[in-house]
Backbone and ligand atoms as CSV (ligand in chain L), in Angstrom:
chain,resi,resn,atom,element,x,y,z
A,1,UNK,N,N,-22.637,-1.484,13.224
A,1,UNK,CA,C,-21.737,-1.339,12.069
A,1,UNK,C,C,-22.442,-0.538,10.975
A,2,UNK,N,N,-21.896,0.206,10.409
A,2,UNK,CA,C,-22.546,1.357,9.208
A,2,UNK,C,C,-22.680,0.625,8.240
A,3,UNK,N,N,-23.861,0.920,7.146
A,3,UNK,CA,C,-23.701,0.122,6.174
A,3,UNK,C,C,-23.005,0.064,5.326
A,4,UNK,N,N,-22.925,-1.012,4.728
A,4,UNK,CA,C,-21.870,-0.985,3.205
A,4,UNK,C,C,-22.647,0.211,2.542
A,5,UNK,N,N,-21.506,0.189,1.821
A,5,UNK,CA,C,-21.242,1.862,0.894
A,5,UNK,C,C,-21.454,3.211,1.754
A,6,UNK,N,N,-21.194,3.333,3.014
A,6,UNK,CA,C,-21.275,4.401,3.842
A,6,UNK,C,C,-19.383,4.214,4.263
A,7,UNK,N,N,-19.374,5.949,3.869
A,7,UNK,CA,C,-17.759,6.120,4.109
A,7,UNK,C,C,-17.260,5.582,4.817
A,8,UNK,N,N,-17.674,5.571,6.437
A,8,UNK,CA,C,-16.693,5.430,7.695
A,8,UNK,C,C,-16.627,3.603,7.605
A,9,UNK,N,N,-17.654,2.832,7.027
A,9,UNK,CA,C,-17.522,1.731,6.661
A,9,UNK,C,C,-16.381,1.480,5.825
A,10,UNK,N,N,-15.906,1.877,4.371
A,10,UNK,CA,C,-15.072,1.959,3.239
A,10,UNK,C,C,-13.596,2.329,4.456
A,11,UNK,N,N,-13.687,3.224,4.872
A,11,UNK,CA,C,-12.638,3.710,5.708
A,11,UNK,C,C,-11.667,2.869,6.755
A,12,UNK,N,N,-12.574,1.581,6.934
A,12,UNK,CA,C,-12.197,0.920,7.871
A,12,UNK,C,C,-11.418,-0.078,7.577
A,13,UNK,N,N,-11.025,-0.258,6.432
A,13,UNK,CA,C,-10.209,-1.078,5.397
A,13,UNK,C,C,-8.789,-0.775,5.738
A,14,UNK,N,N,-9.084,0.285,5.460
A,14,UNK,CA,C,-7.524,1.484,5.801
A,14,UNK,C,C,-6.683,1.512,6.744
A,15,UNK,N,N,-8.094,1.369,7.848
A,15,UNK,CA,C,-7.468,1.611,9.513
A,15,UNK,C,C,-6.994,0.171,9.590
A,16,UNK,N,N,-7.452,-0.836,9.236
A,16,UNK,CA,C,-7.113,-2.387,9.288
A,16,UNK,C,C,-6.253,-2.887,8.930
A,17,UNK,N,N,-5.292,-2.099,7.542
A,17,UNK,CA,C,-4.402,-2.630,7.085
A,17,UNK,C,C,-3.417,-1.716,8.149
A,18,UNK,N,N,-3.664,-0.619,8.972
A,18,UNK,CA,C,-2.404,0.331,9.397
A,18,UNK,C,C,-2.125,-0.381,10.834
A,19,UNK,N,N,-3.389,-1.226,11.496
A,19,UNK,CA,C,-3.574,-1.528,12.634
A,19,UNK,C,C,-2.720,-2.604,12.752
A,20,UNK,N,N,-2.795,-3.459,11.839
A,20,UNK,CA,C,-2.300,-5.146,11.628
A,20,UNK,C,C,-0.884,-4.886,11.463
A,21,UNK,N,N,-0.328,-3.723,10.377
A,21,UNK,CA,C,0.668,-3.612,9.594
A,21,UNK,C,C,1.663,-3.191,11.431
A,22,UNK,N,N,1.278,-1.892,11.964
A,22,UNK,CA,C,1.927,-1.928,12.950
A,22,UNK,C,C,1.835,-2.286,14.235
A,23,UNK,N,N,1.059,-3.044,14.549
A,23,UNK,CA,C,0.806,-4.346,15.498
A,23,UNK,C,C,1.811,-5.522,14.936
A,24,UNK,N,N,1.844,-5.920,13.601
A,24,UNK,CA,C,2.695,-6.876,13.191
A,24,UNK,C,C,4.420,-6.269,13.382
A,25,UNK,N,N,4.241,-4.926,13.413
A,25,UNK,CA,C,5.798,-4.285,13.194
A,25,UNK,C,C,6.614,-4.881,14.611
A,26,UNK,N,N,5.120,-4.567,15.643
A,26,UNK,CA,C,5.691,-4.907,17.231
A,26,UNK,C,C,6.294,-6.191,17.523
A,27,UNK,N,N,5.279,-7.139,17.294
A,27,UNK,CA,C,5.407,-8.695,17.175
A,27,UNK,C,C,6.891,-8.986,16.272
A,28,UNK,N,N,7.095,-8.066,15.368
A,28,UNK,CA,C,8.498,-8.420,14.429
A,28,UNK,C,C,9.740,-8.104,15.624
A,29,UNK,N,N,9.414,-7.298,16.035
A,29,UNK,CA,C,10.815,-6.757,16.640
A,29,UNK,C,C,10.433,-7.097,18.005
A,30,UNK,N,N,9.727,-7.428,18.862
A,30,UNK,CA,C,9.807,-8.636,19.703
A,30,UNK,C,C,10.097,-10.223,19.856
A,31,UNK,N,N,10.280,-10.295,17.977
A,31,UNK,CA,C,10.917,-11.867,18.345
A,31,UNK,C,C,12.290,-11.974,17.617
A,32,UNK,N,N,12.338,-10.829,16.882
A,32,UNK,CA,C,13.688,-10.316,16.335
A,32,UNK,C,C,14.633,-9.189,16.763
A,33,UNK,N,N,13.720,-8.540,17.410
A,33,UNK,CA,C,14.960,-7.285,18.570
A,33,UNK,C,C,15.422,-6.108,17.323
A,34,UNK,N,N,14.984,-6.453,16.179
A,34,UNK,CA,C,15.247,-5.369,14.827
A,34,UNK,C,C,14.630,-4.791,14.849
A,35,UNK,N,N,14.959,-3.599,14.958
A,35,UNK,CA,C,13.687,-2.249,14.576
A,35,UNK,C,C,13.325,-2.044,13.215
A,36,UNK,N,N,15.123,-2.569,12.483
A,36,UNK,CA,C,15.020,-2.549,10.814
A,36,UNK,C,C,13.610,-3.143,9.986
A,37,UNK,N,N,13.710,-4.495,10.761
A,37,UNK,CA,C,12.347,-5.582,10.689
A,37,UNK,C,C,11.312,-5.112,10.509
A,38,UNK,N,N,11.295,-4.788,11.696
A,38,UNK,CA,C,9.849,-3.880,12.484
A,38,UNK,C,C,9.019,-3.112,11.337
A,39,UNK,N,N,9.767,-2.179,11.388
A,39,UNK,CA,C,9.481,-1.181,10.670
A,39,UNK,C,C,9.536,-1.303,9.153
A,40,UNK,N,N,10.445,-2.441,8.387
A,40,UNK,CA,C,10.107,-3.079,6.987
A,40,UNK,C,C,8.791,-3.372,6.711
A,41,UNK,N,N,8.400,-3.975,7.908
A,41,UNK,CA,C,7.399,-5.014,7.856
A,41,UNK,C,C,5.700,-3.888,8.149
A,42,UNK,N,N,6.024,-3.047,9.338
A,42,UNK,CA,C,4.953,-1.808,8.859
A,42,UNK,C,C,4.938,-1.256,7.728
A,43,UNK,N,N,5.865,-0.863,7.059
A,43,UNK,CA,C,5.981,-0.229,6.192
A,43,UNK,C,C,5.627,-0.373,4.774
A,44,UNK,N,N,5.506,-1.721,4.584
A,44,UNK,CA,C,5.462,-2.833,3.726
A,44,UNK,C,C,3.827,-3.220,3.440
A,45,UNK,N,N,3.296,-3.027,4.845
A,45,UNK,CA,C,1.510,-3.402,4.970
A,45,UNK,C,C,1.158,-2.260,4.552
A,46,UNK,N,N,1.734,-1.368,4.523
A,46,UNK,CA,C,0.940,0.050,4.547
A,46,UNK,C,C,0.704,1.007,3.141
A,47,UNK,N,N,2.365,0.847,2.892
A,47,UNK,CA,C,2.708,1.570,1.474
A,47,UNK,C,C,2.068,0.533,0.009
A,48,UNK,N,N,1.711,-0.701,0.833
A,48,UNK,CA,C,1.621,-0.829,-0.923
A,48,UNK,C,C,0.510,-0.667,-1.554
A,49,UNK,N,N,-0.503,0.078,-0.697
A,49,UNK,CA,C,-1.818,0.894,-1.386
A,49,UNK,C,C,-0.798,2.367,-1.599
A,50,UNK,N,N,-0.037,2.197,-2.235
A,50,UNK,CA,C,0.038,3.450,-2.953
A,50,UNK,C,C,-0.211,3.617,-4.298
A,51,UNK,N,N,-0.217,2.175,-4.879
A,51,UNK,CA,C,-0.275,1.932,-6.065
A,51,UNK,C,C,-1.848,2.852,-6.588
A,52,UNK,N,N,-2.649,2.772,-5.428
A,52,UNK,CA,C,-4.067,3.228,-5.679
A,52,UNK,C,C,-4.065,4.478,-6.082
A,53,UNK,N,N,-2.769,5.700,-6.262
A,53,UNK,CA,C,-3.020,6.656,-6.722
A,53,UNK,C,C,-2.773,7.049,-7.750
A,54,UNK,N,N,-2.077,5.732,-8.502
A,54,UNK,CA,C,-1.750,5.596,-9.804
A,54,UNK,C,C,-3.064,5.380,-10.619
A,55,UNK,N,N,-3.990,4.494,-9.878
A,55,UNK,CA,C,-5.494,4.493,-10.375
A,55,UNK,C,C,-6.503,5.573,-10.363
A,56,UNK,N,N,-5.891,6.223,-9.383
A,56,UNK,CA,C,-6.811,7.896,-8.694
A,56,UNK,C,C,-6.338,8.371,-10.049
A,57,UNK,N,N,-5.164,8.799,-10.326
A,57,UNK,CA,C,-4.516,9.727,-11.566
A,57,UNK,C,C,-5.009,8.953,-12.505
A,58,UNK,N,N,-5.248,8.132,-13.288
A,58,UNK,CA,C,-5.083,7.140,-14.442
A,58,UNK,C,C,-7.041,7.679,-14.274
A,59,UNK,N,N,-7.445,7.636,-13.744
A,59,UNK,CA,C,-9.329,7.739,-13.815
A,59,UNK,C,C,-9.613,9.124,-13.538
A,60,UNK,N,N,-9.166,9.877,-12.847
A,60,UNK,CA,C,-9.539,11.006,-12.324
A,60,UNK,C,C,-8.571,11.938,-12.934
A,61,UNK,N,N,-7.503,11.959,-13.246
A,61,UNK,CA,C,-6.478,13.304,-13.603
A,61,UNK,C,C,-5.813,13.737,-12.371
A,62,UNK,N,N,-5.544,14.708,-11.932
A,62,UNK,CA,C,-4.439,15.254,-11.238
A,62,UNK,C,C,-5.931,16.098,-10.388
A,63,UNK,N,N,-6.969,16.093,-10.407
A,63,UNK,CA,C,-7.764,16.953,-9.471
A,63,UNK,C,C,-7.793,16.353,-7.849
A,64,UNK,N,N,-7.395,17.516,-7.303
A,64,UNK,CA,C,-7.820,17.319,-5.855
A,64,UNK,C,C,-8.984,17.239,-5.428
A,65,UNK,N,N,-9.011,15.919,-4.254
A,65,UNK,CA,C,-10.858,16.172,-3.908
A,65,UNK,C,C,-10.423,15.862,-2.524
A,66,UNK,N,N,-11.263,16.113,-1.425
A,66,UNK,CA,C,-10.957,15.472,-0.550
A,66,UNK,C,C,-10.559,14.373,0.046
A,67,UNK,N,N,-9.535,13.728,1.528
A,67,UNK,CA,C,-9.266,12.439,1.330
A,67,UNK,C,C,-10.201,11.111,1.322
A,68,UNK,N,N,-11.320,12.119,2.357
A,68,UNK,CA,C,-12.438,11.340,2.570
A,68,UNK,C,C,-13.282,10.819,1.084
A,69,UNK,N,N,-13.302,11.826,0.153
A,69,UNK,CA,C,-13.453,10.984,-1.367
A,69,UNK,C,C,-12.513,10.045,-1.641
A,70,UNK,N,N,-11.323,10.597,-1.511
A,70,UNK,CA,C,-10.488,9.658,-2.474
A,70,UNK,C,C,-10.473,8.089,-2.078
A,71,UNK,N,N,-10.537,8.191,-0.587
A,71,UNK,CA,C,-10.478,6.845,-0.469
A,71,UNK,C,C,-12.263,5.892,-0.573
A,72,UNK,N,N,-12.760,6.717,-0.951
A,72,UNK,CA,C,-14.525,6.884,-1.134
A,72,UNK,C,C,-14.389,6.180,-2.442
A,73,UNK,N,N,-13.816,6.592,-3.590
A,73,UNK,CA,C,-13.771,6.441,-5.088
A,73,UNK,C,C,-13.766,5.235,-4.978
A,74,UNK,N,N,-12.621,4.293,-4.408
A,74,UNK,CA,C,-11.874,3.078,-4.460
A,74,UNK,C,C,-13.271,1.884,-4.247
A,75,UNK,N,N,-13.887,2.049,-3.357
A,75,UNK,CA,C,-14.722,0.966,-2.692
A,75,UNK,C,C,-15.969,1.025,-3.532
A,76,UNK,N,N,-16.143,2.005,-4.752
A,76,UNK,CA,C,-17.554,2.070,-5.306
A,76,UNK,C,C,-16.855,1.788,-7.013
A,77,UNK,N,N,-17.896,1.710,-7.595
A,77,UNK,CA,C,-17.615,1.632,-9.031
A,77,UNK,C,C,-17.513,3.429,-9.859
A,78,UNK,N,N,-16.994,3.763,-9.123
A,78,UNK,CA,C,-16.671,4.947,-9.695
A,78,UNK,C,C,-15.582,5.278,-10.328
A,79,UNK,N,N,-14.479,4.351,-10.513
A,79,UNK,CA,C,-13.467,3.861,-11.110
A,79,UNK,C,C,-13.054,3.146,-12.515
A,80,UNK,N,N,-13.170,3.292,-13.413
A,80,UNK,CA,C,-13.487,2.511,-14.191
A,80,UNK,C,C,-12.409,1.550,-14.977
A,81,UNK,N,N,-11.160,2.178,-14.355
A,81,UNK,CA,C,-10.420,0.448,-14.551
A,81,UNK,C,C,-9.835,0.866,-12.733
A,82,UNK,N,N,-9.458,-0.084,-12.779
A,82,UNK,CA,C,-9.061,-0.455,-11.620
A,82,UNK,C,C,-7.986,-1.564,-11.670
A,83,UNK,N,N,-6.651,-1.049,-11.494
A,83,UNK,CA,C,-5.154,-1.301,-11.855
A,83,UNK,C,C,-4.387,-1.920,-11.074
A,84,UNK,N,N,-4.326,-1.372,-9.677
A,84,UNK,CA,C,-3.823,-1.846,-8.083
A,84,UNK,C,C,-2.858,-2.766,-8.951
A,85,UNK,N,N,-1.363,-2.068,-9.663
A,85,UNK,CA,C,-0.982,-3.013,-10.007
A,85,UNK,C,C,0.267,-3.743,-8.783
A,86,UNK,N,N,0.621,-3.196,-7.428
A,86,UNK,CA,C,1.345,-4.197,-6.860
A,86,UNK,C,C,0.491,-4.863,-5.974
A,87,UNK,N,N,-0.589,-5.269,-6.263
A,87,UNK,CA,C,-2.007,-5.988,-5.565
A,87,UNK,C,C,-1.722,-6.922,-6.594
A,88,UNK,N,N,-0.705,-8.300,-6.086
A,88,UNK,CA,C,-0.929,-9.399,-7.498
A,88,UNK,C,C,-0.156,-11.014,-6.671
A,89,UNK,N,N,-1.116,-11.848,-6.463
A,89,UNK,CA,C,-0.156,-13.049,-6.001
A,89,UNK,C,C,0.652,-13.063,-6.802
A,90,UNK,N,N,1.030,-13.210,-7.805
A,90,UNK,CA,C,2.166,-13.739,-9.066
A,90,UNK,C,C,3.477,-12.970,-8.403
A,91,UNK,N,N,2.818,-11.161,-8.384
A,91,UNK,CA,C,3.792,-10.632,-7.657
A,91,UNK,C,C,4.588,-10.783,-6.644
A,92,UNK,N,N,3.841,-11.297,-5.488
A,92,UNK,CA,C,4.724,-11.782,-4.404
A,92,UNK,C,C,4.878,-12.975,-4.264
A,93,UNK,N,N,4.504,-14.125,-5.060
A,93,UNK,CA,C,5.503,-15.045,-5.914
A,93,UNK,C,C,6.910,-14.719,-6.326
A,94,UNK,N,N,6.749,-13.645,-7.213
A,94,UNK,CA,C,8.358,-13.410,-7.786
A,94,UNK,C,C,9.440,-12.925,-6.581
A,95,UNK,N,N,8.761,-12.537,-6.121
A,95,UNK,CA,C,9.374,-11.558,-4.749
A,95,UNK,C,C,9.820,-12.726,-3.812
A,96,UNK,N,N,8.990,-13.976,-3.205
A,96,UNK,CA,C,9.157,-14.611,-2.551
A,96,UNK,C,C,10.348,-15.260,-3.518
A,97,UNK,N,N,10.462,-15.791,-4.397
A,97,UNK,CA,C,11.425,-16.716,-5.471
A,97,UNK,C,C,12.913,-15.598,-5.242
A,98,UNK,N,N,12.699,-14.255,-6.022
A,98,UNK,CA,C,13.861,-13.508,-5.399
A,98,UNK,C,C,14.419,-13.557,-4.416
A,99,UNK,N,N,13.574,-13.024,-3.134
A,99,UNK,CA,C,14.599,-13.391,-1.847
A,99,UNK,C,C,15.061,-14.447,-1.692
A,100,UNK,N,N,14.209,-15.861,-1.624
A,100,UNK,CA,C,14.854,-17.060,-1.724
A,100,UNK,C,C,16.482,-17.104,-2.662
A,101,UNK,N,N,16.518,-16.843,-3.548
A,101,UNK,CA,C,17.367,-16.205,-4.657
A,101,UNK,C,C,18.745,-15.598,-4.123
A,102,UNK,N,N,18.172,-14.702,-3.652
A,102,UNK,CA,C,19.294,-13.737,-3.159
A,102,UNK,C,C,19.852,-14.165,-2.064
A,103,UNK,N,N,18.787,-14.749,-1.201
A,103,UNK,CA,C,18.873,-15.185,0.363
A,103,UNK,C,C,19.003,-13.919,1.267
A,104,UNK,N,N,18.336,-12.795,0.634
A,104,UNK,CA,C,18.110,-11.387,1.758
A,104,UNK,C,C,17.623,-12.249,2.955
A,105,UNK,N,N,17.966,-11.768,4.227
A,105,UNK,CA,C,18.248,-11.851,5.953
A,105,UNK,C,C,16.593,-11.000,5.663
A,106,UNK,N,N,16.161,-9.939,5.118
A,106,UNK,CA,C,15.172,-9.376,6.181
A,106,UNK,C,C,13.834,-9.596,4.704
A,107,UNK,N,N,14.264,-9.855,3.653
A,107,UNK,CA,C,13.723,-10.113,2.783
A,107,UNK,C,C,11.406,-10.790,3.223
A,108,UNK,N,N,12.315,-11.838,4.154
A,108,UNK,CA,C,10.786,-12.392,4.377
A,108,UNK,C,C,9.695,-11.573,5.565
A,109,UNK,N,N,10.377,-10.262,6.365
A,109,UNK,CA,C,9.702,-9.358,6.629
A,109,UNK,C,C,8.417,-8.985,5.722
A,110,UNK,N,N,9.049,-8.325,4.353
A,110,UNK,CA,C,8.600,-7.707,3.882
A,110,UNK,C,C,7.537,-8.626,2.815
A,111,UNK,N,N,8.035,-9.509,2.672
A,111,UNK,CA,C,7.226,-11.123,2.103
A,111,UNK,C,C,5.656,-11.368,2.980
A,112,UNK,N,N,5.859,-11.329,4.021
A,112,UNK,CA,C,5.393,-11.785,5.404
A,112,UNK,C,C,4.281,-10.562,4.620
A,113,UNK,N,N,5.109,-9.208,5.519
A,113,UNK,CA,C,3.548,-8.325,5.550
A,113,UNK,C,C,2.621,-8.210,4.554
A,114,UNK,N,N,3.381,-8.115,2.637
A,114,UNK,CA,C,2.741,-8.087,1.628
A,114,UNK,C,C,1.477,-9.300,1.850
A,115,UNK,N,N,2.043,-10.148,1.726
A,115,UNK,CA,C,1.026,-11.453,2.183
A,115,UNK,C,C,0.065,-11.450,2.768
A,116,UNK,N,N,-0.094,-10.794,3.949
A,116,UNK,CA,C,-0.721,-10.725,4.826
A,116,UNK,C,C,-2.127,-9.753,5.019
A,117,UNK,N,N,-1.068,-8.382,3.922
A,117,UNK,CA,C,-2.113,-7.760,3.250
A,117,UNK,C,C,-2.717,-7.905,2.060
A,118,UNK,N,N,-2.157,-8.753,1.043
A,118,UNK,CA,C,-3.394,-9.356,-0.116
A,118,UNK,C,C,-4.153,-10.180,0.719
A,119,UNK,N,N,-4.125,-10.961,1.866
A,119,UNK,CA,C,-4.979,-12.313,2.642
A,119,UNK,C,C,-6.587,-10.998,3.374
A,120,UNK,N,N,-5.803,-10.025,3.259
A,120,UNK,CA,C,-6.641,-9.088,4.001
A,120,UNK,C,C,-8.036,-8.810,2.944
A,121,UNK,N,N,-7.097,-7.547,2.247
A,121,UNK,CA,C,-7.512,-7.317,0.945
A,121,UNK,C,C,-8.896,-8.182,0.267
A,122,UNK,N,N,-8.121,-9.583,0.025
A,122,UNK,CA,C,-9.226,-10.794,-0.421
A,122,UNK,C,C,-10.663,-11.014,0.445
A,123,UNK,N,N,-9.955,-11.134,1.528
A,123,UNK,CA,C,-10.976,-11.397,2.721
A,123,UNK,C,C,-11.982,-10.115,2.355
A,124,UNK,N,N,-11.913,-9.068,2.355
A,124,UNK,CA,C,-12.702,-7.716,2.454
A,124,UNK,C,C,-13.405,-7.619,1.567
A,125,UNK,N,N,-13.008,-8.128,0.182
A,125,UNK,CA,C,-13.606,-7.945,-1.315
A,125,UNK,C,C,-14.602,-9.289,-1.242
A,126,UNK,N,N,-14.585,-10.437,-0.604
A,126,UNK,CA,C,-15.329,-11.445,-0.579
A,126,UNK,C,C,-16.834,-11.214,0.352
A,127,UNK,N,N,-16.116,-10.451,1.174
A,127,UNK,CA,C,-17.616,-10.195,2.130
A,127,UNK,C,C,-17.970,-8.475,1.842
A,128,UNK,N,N,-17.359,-7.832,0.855
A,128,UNK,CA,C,-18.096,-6.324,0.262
A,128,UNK,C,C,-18.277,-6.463,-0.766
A,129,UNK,N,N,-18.126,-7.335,-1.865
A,129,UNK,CA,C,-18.434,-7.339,-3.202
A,129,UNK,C,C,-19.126,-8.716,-3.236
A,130,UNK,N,N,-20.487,-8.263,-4.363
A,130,UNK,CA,C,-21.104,-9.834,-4.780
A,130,UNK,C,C,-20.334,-9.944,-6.023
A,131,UNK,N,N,-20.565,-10.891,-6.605
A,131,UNK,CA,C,-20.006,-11.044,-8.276
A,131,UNK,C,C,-18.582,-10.701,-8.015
A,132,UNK,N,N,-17.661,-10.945,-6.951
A,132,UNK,CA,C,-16.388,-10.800,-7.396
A,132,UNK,C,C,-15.528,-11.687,-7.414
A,133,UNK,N,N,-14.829,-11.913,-8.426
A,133,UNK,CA,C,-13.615,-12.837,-8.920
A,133,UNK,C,C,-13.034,-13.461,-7.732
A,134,UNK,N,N,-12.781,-14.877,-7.547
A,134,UNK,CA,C,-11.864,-14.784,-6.490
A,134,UNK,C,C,-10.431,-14.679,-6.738
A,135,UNK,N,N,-10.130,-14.518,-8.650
A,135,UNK,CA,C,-9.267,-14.339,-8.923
A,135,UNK,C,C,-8.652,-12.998,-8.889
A,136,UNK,N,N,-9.854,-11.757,-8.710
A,136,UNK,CA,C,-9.071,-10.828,-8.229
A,136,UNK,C,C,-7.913,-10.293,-8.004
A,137,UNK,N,N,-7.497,-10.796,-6.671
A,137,UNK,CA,C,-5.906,-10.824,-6.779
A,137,UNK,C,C,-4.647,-10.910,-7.188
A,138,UNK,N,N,-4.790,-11.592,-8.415
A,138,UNK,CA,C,-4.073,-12.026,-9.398
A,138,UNK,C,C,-3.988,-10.998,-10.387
A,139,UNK,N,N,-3.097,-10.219,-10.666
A,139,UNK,CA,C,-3.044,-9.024,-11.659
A,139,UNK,C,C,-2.993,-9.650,-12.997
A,140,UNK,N,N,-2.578,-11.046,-13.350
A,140,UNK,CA,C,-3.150,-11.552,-14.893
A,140,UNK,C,C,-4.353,-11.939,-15.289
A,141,UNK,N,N,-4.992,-11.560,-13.917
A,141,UNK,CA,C,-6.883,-12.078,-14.092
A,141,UNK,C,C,-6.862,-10.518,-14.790
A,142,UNK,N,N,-6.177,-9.360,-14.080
A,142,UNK,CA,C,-6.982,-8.028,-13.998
A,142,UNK,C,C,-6.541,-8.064,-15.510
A,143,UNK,N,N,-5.679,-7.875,-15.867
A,143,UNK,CA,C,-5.147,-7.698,-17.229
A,143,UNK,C,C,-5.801,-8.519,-18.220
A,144,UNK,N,N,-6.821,-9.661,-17.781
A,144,UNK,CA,C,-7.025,-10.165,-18.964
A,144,UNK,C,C,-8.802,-9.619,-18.943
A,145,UNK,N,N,-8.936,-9.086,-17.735
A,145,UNK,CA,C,-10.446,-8.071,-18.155
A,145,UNK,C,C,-10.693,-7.032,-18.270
A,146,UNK,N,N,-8.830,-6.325,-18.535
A,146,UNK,CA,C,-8.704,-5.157,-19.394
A,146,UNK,C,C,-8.705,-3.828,-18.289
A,147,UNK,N,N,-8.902,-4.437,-16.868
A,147,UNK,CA,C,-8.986,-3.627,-15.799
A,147,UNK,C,C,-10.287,-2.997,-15.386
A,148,UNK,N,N,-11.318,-3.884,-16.053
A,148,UNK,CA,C,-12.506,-3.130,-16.041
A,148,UNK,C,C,-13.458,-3.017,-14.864
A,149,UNK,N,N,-13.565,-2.148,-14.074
A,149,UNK,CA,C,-14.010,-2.443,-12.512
A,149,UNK,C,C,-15.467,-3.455,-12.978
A,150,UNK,N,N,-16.092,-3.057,-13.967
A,150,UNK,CA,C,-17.487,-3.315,-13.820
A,150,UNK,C,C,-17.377,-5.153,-14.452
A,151,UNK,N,N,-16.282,-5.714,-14.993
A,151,UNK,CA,C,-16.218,-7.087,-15.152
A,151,UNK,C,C,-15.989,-7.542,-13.585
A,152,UNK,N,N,-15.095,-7.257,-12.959
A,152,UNK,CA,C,-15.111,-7.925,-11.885
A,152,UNK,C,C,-16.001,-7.412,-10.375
A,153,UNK,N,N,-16.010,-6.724,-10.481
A,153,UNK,CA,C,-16.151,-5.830,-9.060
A,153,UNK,C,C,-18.120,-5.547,-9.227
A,154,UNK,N,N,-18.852,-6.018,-8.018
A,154,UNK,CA,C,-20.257,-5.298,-7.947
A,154,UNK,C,C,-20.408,-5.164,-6.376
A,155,UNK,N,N,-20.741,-3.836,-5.944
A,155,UNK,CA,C,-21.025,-3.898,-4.755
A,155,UNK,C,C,-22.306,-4.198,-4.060
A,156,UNK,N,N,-22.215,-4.932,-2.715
A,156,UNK,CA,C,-23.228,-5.825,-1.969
A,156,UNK,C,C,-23.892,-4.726,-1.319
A,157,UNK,N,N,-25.165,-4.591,-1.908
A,157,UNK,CA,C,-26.207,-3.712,-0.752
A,157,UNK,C,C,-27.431,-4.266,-0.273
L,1,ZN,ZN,ZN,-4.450,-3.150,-0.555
């Protein structure tokens, strides 16, 4: 295994959430026969690191660097707030309370995968970061340390 803070290490985060997300898509639509499912539920593990380029822009500006940086930036303290704002139990709290709410049919797909990828997420930051929050996850922890990578976040070498 490469060491921490070596790219193809950082990288493997990525491949983990895409692996699970559509491995889980299969398992959805093998016990549900929905492709709709399926594919909510990939789609769902995958997209919601998009939020991370709201943090790329918000720290960096609009410059292009390669992808192999960009996703490089994320795993080091080279960031200096760090926002990941649909990275938030509270969030998929509200989400879970909504569908319940509404009673959306495919609603807990997309419940399911979010979940599954903050359980990930957590897991990864516990065994790559020392000194990190286990509140993390919680976007009213992040907000109340102003987003500051260097309050919560130190990486393990
Ligand atoms: Zn994530």
């Amino acid at each position: 295994m490469p060491a921490p803070g070596t790219i193809s290490y950082r990288k493997m985060k990525v491949k983990h959430h895409i692996i699970v997300s559509l491995s889980g898509g299969v398992i959805i639509w093998l016990i549900t026969q929905s492709f709709f499912k399926a594919i909510l539920f990939s789609f769902a593990g995958i997209f919601i690191d998009v939020d991370h380029l709201f943090d790329y822009v918000r720290n960096w500006g609009w410059k292009i660097m390669p992808l192999r940086n960009f996703f490089n930036i994320f795993y080091t303290l080279k960031l200096k707030k760090i926002y990941v704002l649909l990275h938030g139990y509270e969030l998929l709290a509200m989400l879970g309370l909504l569908l319940w709410y509404l009673k959306v049919d495919w609603g807990w797909v997309v419940f399911l995968s979010l979940a599954i990828h903050l359980l990930m997420d957590q897991i990864y930051c516990f065994t790559h970061f020392r000194r990190n929050s286990p509140w993390f996850y919680f976007l009213t922890y992040r907000i109340s340390k102003g987003f500051e990578s260097e309050r919560f976040l130190k990486i393990k070498f």
